[in-house]
N, CA, C and O atoms as a GROMACS GRO file, in nm:
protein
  344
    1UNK      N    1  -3.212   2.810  -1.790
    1UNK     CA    2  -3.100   2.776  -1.707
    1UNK      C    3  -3.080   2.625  -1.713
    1UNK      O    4  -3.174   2.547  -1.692
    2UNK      N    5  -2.961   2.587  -1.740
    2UNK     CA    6  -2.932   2.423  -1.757
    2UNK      C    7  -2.897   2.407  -1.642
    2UNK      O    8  -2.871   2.499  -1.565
    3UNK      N    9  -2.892   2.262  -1.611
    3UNK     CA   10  -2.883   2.186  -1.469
    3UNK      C   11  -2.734   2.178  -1.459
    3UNK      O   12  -2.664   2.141  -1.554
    4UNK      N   13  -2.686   2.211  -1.344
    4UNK     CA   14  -2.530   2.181  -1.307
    4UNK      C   15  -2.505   2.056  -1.369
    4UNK      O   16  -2.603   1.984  -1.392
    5UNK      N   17  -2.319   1.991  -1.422
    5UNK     CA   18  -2.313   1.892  -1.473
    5UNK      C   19  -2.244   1.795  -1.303
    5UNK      O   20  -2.181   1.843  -1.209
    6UNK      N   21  -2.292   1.651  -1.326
    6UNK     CA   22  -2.239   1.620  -1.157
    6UNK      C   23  -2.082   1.618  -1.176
    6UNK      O   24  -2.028   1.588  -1.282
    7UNK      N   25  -2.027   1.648  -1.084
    7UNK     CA   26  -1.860   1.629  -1.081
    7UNK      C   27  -1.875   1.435  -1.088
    7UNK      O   28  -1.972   1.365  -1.058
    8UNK      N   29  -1.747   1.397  -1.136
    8UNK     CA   30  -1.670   1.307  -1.156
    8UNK      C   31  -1.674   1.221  -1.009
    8UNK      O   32  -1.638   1.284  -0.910
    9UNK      N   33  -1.703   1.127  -0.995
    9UNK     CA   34  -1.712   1.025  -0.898
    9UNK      C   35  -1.539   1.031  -0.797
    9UNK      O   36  -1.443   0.999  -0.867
   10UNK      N   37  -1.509   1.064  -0.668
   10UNK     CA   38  -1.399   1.055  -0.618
   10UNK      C   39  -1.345   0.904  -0.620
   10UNK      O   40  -1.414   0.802  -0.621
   11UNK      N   41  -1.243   0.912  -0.622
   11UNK     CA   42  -1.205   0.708  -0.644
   11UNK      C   43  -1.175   0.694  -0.445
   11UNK      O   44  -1.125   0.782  -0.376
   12UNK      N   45  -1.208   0.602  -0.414
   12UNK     CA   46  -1.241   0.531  -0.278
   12UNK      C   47  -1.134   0.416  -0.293
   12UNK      O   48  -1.136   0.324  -0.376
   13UNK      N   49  -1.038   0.442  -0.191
   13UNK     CA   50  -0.932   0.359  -0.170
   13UNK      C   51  -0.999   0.253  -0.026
   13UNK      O   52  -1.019   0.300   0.086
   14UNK      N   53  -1.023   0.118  -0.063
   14UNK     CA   54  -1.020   0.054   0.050
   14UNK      C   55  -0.900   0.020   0.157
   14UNK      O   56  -0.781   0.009   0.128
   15UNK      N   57  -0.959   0.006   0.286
   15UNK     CA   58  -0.812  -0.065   0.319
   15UNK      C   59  -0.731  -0.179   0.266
   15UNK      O   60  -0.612  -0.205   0.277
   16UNK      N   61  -0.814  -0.230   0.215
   16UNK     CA   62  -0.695  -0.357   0.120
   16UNK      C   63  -0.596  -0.304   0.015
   16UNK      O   64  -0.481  -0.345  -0.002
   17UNK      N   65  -0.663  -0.201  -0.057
   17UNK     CA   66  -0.579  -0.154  -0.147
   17UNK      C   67  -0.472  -0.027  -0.095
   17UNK      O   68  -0.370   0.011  -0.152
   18UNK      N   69  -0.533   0.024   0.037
   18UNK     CA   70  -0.424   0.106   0.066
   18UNK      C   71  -0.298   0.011   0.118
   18UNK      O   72  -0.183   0.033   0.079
   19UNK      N   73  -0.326  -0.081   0.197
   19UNK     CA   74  -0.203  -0.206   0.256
   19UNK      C   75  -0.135  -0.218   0.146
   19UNK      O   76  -0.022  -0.169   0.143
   20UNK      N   77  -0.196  -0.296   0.015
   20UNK     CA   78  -0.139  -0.303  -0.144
   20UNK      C   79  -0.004  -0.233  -0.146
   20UNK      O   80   0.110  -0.278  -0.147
   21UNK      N   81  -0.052  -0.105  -0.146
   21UNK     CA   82  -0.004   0.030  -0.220
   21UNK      C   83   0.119   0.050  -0.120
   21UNK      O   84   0.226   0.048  -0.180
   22UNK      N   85   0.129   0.070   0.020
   22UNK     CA   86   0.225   0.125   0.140
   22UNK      C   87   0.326  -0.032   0.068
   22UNK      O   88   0.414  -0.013  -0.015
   23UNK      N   89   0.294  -0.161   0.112
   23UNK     CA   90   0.344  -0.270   0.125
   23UNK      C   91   0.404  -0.316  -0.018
   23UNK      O   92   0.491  -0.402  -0.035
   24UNK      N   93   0.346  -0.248  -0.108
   24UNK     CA   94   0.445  -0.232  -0.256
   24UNK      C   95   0.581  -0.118  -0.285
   24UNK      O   96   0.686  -0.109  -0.350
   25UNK      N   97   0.517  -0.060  -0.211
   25UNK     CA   98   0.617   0.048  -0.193
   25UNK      C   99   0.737   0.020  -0.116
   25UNK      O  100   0.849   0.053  -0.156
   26UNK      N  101   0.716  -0.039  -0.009
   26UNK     CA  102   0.802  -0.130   0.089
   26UNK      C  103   0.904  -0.167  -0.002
   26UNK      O  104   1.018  -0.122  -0.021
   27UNK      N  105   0.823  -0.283  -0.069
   27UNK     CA  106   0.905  -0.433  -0.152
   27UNK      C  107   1.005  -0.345  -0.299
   27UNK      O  108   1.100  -0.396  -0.360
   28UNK      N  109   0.948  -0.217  -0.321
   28UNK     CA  110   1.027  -0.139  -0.399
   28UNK      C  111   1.162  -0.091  -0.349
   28UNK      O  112   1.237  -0.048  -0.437
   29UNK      N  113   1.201  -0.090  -0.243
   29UNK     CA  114   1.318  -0.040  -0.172
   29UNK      C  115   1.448  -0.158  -0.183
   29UNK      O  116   1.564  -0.124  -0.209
   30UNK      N  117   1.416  -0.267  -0.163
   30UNK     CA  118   1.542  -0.377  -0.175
   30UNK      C  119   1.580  -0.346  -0.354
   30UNK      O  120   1.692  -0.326  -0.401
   31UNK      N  121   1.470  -0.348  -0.414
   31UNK     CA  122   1.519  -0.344  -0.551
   31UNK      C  123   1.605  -0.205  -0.570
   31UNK      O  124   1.706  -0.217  -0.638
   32UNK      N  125   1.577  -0.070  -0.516
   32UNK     CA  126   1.614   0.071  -0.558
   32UNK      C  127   1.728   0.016  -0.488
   32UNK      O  128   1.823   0.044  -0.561
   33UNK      N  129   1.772  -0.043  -0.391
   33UNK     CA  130   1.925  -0.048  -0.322
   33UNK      C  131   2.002  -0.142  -0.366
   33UNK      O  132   2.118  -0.156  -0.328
   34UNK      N  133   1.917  -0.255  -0.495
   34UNK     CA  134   2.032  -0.312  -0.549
   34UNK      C  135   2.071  -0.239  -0.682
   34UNK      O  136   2.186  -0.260  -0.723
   35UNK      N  137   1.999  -0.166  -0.746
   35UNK     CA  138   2.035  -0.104  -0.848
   35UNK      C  139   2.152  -0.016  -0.816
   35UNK      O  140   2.245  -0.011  -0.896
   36UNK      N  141   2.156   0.066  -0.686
   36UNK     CA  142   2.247   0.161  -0.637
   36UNK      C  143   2.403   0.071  -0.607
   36UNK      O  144   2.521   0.078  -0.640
   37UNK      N  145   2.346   0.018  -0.556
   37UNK     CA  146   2.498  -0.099  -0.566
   37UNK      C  147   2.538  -0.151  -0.668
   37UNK      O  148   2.652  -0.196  -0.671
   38UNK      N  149   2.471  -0.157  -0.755
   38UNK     CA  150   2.491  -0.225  -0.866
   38UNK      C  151   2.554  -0.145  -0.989
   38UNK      O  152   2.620  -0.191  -1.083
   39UNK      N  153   2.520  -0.026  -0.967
   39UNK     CA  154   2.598   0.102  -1.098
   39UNK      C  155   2.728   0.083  -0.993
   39UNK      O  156   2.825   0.063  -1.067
   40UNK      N  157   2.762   0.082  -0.884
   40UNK     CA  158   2.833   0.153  -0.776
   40UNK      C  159   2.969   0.037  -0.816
   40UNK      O  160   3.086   0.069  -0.841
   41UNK      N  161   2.922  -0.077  -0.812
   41UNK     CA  162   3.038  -0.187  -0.853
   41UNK      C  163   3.051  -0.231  -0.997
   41UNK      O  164   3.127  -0.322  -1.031
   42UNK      N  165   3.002  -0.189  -1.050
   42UNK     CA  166   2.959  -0.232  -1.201
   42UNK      C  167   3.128  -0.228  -1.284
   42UNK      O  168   3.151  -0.288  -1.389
   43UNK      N  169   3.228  -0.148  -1.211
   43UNK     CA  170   3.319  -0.118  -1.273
   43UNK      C  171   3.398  -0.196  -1.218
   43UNK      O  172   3.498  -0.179  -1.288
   44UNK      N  173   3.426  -0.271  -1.141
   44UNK     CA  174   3.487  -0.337  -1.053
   44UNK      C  175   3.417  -0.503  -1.143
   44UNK      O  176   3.466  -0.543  -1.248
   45UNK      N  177   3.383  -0.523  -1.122
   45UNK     CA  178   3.305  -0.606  -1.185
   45UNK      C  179   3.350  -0.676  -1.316
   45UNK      O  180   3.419  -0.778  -1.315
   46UNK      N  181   3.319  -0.632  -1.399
   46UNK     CA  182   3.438  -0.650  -1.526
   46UNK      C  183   3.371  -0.814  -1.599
   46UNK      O  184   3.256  -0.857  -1.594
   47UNK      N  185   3.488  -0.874  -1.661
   47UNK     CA  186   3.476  -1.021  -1.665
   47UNK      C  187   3.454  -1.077  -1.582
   47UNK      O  188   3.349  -1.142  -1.578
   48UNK      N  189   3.578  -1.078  -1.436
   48UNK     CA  190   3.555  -1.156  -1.368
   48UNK      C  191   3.452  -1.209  -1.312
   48UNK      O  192   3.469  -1.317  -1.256
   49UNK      N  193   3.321  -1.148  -1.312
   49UNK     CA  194   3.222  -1.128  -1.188
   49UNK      C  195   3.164  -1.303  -1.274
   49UNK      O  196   3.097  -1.365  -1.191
   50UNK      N  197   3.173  -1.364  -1.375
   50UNK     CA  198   3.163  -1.560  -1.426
   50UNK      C  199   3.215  -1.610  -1.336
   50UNK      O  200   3.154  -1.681  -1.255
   51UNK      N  201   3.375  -1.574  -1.328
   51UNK     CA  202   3.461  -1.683  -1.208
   51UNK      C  203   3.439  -1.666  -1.088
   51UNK      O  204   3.446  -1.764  -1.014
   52UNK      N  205   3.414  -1.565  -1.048
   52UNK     CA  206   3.420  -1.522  -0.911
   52UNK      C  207   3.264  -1.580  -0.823
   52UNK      O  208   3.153  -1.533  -0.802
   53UNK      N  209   3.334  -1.704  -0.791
   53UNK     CA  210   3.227  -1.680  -0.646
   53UNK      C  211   3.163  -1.587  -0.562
   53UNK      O  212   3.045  -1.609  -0.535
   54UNK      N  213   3.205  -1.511  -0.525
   54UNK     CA  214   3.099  -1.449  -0.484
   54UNK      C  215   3.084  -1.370  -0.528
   54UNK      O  216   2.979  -1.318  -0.491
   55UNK      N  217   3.150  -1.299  -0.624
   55UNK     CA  218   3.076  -1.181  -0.759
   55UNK      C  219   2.925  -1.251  -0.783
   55UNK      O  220   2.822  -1.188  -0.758
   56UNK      N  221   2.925  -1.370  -0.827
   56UNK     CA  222   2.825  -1.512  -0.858
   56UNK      C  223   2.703  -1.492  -0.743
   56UNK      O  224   2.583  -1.488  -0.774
   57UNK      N  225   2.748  -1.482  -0.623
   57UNK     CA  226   2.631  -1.447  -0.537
   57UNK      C  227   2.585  -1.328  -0.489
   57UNK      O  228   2.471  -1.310  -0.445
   58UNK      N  229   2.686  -1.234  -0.498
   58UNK     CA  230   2.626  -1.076  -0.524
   58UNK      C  231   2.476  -1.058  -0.643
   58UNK      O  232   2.367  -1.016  -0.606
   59UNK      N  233   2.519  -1.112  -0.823
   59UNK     CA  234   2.466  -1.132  -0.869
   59UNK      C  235   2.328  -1.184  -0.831
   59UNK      O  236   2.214  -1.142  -0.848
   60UNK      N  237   2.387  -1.309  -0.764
   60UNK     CA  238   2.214  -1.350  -0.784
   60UNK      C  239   2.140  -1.297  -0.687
   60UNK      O  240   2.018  -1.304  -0.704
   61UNK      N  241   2.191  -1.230  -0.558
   61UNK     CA  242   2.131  -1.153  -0.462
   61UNK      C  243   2.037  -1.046  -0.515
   61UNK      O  244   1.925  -1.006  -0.483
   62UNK      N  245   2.149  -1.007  -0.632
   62UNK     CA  246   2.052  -0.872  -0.709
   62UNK      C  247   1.965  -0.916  -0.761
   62UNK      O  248   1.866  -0.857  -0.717
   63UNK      N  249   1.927  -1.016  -0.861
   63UNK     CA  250   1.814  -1.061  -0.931
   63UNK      C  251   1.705  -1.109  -0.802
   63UNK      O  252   1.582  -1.100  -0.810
   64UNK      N  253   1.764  -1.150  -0.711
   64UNK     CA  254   1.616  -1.175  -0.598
   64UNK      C  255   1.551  -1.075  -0.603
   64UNK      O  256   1.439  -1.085  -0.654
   65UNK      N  257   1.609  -0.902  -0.538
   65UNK     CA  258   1.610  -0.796  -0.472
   65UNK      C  259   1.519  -0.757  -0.625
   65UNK      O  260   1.401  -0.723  -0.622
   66UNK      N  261   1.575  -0.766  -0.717
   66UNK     CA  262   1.480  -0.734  -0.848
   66UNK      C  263   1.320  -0.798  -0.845
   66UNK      O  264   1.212  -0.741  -0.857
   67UNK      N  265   1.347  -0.919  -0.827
   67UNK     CA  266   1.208  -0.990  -0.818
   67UNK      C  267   1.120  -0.941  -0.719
   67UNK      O  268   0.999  -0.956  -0.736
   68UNK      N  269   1.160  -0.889  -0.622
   68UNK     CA  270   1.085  -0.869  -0.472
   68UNK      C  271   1.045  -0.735  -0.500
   68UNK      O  272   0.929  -0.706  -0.472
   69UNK      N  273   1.126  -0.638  -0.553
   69UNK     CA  274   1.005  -0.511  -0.637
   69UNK      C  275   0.983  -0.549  -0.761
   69UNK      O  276   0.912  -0.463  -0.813
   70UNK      N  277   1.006  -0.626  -0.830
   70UNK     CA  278   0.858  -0.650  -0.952
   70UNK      C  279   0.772  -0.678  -0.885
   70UNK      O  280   0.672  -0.617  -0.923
   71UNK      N  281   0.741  -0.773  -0.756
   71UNK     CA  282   0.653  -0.815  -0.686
   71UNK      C  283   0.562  -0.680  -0.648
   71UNK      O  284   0.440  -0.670  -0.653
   72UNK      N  285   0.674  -0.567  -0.603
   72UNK     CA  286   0.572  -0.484  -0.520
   72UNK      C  287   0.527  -0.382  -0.639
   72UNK      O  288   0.445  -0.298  -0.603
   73UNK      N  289   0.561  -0.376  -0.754
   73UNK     CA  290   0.507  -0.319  -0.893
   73UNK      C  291   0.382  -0.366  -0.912
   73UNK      O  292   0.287  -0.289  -0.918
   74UNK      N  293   0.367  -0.519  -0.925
   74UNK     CA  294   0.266  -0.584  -0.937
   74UNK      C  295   0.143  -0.527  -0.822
   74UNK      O  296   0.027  -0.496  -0.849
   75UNK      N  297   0.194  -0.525  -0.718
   75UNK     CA  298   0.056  -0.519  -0.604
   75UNK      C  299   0.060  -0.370  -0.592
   75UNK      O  300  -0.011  -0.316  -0.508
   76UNK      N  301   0.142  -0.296  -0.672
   76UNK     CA  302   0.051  -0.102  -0.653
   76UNK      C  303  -0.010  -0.121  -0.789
   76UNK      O  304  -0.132  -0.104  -0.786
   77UNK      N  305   0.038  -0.153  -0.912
   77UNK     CA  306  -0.084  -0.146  -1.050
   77UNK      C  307  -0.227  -0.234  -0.977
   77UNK      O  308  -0.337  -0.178  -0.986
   78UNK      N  309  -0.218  -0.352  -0.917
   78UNK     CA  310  -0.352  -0.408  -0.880
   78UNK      C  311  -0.416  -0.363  -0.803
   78UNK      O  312  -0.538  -0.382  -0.806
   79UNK      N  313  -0.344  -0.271  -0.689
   79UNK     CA  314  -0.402  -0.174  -0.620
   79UNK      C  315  -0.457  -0.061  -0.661
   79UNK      O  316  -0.566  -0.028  -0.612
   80UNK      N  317  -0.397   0.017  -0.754
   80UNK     CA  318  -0.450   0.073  -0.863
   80UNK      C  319  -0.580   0.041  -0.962
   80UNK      O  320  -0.687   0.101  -0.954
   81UNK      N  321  -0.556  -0.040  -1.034
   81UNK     CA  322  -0.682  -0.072  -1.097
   81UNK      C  323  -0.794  -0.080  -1.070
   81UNK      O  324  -0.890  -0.030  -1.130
   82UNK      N  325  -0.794  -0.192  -0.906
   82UNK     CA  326  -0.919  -0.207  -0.843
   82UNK      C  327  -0.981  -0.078  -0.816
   82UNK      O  328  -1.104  -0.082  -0.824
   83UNK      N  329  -0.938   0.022  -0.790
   83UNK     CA  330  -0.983   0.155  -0.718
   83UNK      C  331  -1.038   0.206  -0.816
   83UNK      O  332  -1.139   0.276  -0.807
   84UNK      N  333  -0.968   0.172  -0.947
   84UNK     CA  334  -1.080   0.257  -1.084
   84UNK      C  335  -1.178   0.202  -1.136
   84UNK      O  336  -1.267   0.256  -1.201
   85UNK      N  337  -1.159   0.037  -1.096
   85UNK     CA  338  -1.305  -0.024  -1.124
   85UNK      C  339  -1.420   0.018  -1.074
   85UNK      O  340  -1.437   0.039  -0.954
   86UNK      N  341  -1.538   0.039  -1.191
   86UNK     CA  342  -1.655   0.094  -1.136
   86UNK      C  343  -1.738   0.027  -1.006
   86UNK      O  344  -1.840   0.080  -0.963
   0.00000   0.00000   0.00000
């Protein structure tokens, strides 16, 4: 009779990495609501949106809202990783 094989180690989420993970998820939401606005006017939009003042700051509103979930991309993969480190 051979010896049972041990199961696979469960991965152990600390609280730092669960905060990570909720609080990335968070910072993912400004970005999913500029994309939605962003197909939504995209047609409206056209050329003008160079000249247009505030086409100009819609724009760059969106690229923040982009940055602020790459941000929270960044802190669920690092939240991630750490948890698979041995």
């Amino acid at each position: 009779m051979s010896a049972p094989e041990n199961p696979p180690p469960a991965r152990n989420y600390s609280g730092g990495q669960i905060a990570m993970t909720v609080i990335g998820v968070i910072l993912l939401l400004p970005g999913l609501c500029s994309l939605l606005f962003a197909l939504g006017m995209a047609p409206e939009m056209g050329r003008s949106a160079f000249r247009d003042p505030i086409a100009q700051a819609i724009i760059t509103l969106w690229v923040i809202c982009l940055a602020v979930s790459a941000l929270g991309i960044v802190m669920i993969v690092a939240a991630r990783k750490r948890a698979r480190a041995p």
